[in-house]
TORBAVEX-690288 format. One record per residue: x, y, z of N, C-alpha, C, CB in turn; residue in three letters. Coordinates in steps of 0.05 Angstrom, whole numbers, plus 5000, padded with zeros to 4 digits. Glycine has a CB too. Layout:
XYZXYZXYZXYZALA/...
END
This chain:
883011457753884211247738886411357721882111097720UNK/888611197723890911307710890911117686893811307728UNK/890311207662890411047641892811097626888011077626UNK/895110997618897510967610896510967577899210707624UNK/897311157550897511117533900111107520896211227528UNK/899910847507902110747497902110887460902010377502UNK/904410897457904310987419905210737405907011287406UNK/904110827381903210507363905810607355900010437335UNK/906810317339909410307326909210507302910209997316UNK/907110537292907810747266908711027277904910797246UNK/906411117301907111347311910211427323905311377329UNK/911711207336913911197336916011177315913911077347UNK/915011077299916611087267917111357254914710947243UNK/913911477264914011707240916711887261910011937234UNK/915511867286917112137307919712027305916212187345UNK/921411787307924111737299924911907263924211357300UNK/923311817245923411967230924212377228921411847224UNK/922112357243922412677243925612707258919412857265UNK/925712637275928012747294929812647278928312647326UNK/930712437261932212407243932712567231932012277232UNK/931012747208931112987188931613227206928213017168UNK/930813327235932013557250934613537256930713607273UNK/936013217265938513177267940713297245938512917270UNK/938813147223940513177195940913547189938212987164UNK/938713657190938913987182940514047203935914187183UNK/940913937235942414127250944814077244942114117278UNK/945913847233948813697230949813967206948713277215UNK/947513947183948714157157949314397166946814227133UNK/946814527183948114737190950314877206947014777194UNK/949614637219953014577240955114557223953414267260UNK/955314467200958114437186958714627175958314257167UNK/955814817163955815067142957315247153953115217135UNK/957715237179959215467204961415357210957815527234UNK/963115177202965114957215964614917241967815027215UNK/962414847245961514797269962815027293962114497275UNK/962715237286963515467299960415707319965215617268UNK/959915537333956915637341957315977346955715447374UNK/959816107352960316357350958816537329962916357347UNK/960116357313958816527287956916407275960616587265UNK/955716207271952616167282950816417284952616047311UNK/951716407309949316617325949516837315949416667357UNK/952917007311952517227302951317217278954517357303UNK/951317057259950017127227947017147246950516807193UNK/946516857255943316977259941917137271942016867265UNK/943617317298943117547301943417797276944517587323UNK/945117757271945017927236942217927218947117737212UNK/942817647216940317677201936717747214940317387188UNK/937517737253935117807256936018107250933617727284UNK/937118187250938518627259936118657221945618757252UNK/937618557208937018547179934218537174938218337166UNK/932618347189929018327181927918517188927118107192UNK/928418757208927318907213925018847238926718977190UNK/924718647242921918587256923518447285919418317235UNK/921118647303922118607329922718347341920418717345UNK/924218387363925118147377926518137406926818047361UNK/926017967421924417967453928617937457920917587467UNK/929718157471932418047477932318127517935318257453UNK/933217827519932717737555934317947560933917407571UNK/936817937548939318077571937518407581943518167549UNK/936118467570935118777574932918677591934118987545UNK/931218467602929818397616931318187641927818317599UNK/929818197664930918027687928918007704933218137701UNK/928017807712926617687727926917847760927517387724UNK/925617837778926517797804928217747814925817707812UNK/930317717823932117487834934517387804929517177847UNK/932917477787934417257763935617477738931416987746UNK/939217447744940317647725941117397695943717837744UNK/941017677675941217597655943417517652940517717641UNK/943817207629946517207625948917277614946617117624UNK/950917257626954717467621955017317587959017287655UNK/955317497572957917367552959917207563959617577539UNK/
END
């Protein structure tokens, strides 16, 4: 039996909600960078270089069949 659950209007309220407030933080932070995703990433690679605590980087790993991707 395929029973279809539907979400109550609140539960949809709240999750429009949420994705509203992730929209909103991505828009600020998007502006904080002039929306320059370049440098974006480099601060937050910076700031991972800076925490000290490890971190999983693909380009040094590759799948089978599957090369990492070019700058």
């Amino acid at each position: 039996m395929n029973a279809k659950i539907t979400p109550t209007q609140t539960e949809i309220s709240v999750a429009d909600e949420v994705l509203r407030e992730v929209w909103r933080i991505k828009d600020e932070l998007s502006a904080s960078y002039n929306h320059d995703l370049d440098r974006l990433f480099a601060e937050a690679r910076e700031r991972q270089r800076r925490s000290g605590r490890p971190s999983v980087n693909l380009e040094k790993q590759s799948k089978k069949g599957v090369s990492p991707r070019k700058k």
